[in-house]
TIVO-2410 file (N, C-alpha, C; in nm, 3 decimals):
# residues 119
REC num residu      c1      c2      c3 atome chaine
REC   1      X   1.561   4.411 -13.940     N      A
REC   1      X   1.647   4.345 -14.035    CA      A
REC   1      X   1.653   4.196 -14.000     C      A
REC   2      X   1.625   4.118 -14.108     N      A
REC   2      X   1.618   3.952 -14.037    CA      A
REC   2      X   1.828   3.927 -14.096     C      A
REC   3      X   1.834   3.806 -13.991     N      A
REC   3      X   1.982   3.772 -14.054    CA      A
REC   3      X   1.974   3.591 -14.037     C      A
REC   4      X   2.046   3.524 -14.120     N      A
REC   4      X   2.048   3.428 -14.136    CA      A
REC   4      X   2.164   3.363 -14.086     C      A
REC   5      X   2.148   3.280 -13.967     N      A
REC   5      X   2.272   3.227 -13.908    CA      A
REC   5      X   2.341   3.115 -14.004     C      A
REC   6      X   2.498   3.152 -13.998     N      A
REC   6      X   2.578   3.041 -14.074    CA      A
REC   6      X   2.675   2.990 -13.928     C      A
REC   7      X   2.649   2.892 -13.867     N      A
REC   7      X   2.682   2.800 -13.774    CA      A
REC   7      X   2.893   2.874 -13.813     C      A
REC   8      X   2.938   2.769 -13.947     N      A
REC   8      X   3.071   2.751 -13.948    CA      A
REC   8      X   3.128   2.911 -13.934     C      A
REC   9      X   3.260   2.928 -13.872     N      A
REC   9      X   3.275   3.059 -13.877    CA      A
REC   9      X   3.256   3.158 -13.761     C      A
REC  10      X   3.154   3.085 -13.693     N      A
REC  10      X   3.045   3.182 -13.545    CA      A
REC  10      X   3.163   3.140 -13.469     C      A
REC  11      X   3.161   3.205 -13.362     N      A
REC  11      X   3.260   3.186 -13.224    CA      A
REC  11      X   3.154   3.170 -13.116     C      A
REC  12      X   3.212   3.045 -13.049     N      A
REC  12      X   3.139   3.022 -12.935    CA      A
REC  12      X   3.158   3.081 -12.811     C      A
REC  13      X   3.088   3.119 -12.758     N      A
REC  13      X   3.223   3.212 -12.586    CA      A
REC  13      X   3.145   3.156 -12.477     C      A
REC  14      X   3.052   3.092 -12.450     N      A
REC  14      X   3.020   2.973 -12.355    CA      A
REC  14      X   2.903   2.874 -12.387     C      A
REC  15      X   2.908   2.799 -12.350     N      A
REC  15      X   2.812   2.676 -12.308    CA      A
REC  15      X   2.792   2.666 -12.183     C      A
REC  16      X   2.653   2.658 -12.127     N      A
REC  16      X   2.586   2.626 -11.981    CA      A
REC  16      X   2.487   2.541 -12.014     C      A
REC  17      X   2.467   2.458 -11.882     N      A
REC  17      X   2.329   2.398 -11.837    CA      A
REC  17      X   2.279   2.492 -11.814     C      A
REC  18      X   2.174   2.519 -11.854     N      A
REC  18      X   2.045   2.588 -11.777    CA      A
REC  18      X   1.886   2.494 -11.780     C      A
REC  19      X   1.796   2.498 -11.681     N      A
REC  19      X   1.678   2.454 -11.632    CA      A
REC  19      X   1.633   2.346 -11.725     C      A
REC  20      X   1.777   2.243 -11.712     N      A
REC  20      X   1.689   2.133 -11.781    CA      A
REC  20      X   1.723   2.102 -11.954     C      A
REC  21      X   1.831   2.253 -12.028     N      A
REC  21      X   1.835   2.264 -12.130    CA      A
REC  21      X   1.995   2.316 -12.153     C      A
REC  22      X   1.982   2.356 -12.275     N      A
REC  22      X   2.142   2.368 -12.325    CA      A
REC  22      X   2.163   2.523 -12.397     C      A
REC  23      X   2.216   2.592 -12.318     N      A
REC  23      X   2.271   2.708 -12.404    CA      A
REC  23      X   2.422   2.736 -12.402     C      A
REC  24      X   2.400   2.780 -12.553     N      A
REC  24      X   2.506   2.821 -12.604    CA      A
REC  24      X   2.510   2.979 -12.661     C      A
REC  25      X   2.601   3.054 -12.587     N      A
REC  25      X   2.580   3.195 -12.620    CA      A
REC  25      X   2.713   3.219 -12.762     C      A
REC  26      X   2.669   3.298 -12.842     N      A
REC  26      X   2.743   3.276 -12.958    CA      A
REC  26      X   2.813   3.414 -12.907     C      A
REC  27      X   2.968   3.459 -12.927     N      A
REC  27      X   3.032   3.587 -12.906    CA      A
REC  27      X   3.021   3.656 -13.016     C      A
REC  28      X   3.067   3.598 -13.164     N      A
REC  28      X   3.007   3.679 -13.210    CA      A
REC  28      X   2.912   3.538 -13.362     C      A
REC  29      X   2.827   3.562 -13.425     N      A
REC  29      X   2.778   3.499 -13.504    CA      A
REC  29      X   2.772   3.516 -13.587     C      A
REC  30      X   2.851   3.455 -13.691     N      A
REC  30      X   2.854   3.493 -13.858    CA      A
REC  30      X   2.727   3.463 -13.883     C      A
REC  31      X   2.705   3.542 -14.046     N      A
REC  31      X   2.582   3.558 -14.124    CA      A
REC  31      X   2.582   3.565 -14.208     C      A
REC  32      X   2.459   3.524 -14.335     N      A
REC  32      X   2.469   3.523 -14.438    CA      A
REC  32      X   2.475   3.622 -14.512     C      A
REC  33      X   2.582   3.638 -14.595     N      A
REC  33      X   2.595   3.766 -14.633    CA      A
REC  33      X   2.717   3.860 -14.628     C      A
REC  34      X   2.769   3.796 -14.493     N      A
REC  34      X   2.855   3.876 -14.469    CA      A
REC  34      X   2.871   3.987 -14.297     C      A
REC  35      X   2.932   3.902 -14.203     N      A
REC  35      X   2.949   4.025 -14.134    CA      A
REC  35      X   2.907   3.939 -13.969     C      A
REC  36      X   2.890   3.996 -13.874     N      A
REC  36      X   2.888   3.929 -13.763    CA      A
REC  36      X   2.736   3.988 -13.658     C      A
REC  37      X   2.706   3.923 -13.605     N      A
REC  37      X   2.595   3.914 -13.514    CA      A
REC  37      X   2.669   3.908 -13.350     C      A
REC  38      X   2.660   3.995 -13.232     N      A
REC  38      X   2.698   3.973 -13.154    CA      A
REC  38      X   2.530   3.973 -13.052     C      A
REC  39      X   2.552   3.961 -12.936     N      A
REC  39      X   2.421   3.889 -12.871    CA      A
REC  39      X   2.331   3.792 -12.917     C      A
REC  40      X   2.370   3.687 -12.951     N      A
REC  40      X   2.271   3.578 -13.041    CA      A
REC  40      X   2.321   3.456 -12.911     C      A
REC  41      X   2.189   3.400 -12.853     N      A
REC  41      X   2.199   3.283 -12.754    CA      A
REC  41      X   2.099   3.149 -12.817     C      A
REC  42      X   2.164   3.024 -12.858     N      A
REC  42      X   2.076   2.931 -12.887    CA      A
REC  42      X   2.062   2.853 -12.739     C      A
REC  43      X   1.955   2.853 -12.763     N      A
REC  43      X   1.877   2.752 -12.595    CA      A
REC  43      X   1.845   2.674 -12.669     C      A
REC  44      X   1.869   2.526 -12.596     N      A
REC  44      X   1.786   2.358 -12.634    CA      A
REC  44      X   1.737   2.327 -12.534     C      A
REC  45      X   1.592   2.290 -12.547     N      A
REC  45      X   1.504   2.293 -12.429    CA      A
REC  45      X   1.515   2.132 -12.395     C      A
REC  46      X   1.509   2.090 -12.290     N      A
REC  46      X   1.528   1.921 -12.244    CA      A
REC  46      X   1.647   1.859 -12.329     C      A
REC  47      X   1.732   1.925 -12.271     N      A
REC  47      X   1.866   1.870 -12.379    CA      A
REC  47      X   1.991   1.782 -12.306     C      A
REC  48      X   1.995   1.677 -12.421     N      A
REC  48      X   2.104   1.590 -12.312    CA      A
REC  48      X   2.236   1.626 -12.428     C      A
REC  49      X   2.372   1.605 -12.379     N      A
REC  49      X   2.454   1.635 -12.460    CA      A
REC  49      X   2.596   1.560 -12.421     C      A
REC  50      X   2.645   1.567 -12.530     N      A
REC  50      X   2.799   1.515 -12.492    CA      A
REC  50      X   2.926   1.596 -12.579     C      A
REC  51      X   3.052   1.622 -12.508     N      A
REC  51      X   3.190   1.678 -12.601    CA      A
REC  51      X   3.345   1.593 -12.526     C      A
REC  52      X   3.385   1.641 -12.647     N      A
REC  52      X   3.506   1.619 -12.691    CA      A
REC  52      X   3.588   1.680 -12.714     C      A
REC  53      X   3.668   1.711 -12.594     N      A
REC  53      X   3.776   1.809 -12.651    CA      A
REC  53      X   3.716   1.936 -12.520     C      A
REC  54      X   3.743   2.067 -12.605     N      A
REC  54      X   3.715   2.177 -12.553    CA      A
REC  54      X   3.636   2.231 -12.652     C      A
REC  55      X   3.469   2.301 -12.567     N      A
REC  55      X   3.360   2.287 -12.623    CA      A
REC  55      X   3.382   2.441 -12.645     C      A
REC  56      X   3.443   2.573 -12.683     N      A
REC  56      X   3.462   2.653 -12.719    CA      A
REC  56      X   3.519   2.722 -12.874     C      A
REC  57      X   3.528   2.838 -12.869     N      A
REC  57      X   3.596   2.912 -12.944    CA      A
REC  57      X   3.554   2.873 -13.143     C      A
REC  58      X   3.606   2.903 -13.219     N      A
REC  58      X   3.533   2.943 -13.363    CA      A
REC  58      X   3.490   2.788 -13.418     C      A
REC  59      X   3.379   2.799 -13.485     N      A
REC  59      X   3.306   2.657 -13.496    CA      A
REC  59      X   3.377   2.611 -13.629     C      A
REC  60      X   3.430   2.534 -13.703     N      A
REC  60      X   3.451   2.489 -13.788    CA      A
REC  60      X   3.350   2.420 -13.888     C      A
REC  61      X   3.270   2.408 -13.864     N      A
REC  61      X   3.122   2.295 -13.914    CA      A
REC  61      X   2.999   2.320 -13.796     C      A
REC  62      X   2.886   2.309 -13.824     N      A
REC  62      X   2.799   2.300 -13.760    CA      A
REC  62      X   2.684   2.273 -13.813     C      A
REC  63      X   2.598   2.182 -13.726     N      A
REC  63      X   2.471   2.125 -13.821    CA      A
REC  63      X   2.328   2.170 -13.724     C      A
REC  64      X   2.206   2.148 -13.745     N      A
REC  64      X   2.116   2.140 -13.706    CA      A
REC  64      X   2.050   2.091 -13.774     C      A
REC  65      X   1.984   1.965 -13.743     N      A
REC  65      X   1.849   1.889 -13.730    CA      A
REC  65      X   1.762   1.873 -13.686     C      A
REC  66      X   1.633   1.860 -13.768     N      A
REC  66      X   1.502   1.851 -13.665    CA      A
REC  66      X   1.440   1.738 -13.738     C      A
REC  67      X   1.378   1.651 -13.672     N      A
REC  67      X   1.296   1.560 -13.704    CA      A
REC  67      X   1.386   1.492 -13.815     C      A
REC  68      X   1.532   1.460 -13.804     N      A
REC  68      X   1.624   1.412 -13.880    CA      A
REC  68      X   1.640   1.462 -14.013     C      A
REC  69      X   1.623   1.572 -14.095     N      A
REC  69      X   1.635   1.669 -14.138    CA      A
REC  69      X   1.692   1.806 -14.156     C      A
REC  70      X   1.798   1.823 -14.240     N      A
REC  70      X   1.875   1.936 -14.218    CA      A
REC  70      X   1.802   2.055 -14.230     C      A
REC  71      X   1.807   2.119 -14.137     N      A
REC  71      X   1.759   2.276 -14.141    CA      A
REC  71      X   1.855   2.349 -14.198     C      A
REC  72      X   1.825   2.426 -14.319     N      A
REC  72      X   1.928   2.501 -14.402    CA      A
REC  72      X   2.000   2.666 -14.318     C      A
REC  73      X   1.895   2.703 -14.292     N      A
REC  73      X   1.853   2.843 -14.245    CA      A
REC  73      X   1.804   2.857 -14.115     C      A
REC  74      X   1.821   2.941 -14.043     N      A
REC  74      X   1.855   2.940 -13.897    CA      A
REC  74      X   1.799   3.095 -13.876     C      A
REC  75      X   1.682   3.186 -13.876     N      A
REC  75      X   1.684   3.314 -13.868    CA      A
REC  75      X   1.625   3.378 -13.687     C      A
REC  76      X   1.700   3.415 -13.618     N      A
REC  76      X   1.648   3.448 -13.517    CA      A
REC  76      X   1.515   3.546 -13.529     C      A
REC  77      X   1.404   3.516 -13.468     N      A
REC  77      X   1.372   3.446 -13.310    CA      A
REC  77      X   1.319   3.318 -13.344     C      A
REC  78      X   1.400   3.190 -13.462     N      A
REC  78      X   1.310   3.086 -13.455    CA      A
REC  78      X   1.329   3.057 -13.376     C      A
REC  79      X   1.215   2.920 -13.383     N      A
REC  79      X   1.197   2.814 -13.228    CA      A
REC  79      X   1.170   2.658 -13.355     C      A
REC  80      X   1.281   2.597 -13.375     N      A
REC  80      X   1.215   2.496 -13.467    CA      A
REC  80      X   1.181   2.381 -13.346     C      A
REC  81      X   1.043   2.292 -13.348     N      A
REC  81      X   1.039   2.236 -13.232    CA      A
REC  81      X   1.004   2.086 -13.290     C      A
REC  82      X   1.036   1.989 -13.246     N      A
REC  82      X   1.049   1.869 -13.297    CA      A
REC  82      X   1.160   1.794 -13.190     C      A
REC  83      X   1.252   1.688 -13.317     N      A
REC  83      X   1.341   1.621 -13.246    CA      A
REC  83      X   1.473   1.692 -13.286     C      A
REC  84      X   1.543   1.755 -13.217     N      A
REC  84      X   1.603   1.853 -13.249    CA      A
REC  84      X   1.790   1.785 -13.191     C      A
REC  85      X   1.838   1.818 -13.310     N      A
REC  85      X   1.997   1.809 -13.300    CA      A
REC  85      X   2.051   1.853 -13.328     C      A
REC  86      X   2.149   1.894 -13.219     N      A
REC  86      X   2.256   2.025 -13.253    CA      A
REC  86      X   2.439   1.955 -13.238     C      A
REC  87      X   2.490   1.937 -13.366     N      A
REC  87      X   2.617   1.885 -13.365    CA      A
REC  87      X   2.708   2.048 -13.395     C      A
REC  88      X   2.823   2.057 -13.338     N      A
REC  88      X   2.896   2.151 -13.330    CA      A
REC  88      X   3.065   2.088 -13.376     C      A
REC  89      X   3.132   2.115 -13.461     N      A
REC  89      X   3.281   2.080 -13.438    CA      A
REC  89      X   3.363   2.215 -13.442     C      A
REC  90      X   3.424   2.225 -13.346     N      A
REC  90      X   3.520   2.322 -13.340    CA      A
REC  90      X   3.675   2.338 -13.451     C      A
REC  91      X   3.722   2.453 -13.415     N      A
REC  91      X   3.851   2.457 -13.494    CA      A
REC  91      X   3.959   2.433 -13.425     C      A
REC  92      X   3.945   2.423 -13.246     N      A
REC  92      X   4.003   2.348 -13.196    CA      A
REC  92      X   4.039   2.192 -13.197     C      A
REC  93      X   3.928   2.146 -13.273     N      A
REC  93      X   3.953   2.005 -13.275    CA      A
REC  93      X   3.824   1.961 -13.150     C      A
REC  94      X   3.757   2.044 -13.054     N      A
REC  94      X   3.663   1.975 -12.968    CA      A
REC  94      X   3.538   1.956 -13.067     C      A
REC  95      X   3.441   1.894 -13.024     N      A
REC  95      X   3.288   1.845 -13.081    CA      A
REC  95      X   3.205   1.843 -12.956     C      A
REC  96      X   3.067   1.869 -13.018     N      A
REC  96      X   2.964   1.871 -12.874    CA      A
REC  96      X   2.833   1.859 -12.991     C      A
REC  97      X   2.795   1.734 -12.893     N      A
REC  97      X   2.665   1.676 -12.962    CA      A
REC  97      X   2.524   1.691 -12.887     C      A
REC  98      X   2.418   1.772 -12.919     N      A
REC  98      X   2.308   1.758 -12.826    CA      A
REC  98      X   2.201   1.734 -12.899     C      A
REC  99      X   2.079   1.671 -12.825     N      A
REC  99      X   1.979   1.650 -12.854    CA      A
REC  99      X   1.869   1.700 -12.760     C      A
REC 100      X   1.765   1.831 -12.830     N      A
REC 100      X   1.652   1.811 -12.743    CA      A
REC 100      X   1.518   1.825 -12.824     C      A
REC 101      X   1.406   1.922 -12.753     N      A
REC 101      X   1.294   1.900 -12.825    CA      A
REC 101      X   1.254   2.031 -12.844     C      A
REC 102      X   1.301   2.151 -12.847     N      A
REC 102      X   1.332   2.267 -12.950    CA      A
REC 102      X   1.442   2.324 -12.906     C      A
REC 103      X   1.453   2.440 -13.058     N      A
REC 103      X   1.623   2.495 -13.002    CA      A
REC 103      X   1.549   2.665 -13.026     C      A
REC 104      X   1.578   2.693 -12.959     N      A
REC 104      X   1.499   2.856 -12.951    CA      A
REC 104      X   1.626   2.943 -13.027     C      A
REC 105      X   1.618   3.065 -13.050     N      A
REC 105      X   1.743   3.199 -13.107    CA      A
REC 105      X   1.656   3.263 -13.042     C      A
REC 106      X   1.753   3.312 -12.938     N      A
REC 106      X   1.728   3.438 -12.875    CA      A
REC 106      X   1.817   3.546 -12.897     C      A
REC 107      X   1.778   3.713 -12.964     N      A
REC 107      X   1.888   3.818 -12.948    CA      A
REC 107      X   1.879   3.915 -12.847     C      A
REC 108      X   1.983   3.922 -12.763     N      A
REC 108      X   1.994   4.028 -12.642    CA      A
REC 108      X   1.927   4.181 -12.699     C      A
REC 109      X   1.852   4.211 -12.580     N      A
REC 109      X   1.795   4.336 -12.610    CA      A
REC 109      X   1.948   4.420 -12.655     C      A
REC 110      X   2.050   4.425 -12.622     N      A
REC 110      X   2.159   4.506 -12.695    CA      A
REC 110      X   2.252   4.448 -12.794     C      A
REC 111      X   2.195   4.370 -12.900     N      A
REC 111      X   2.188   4.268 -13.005    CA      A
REC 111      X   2.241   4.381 -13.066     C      A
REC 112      X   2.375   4.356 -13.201     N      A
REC 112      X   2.463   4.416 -13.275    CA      A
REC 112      X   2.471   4.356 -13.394     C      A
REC 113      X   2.483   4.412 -13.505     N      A
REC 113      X   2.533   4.395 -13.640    CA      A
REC 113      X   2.670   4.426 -13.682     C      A
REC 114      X   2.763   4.384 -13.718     N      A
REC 114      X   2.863   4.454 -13.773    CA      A
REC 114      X   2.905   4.392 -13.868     C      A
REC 115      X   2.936   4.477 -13.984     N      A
REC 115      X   2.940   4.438 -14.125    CA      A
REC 115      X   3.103   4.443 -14.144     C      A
REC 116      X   3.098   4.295 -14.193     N      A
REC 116      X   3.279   4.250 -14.285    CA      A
REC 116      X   3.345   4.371 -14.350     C      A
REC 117      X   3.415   4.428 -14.287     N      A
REC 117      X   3.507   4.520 -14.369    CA      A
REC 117      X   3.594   4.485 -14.428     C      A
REC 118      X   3.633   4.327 -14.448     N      A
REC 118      X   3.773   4.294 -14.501    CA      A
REC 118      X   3.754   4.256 -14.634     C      A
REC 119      X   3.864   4.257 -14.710     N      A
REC 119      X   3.853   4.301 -14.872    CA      A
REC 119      X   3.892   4.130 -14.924     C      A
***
């Protein structure tokens, strides 16, 4: 089943450095359509970054760019690779800005679907 990530809406449940790059593990990840994605990790490979605030919890807005260009659609396992920017604003009020030179979607081998039951 392919699913189409919608950034606003997703809950963030951490951000790490890792080897040089930037991940962000999503807790759970809204989708198009309707309904939530849990195990979904975006990695930014050579990524420098900056925030504001507290870089957690449900995203309010979220963008991705590549090669200064909005990427509409987001379907895991892409890898869009270019000049890649990942702006995030929270519903806390924090923001976190990164830039690298791809952003990978990775889903955990025990990767979940669960569909919007609310009316």
């Amino acid at each position: 089943m392919e699913f189409q990530l919608v950034l606003a809406d997703s809950e963030v449940g951490r951000i790490t450095a890792a080897d040089g790059g930037l991940r962000v593990e999503l807790a759970a990840a809204a989708v198009l359509g309707g309904g939530w994605l849990q195990g979904l990790v975006l990695v930014l490979d050579d990524a420098t970054s900056t925030h504001d605030g507290a870089a957690f919890g449900r995203l309010a807005e979220g963008q991705v760019r590549v090669d200064g260009h909005v990427v509409t659609t987001l379907s895991p396992p892409a890898t869009p690779d270019g000049d890649v920017e990942l702006a995030l604003r929270f519903a806390g009020g924090g923001s976190l800005a990164a830039r690298g030179r791809r952003l990978r979607l990775l889903l955990a081998a025990d990767a979940r679907f669960n569909e919007d039951l609310s009316c």
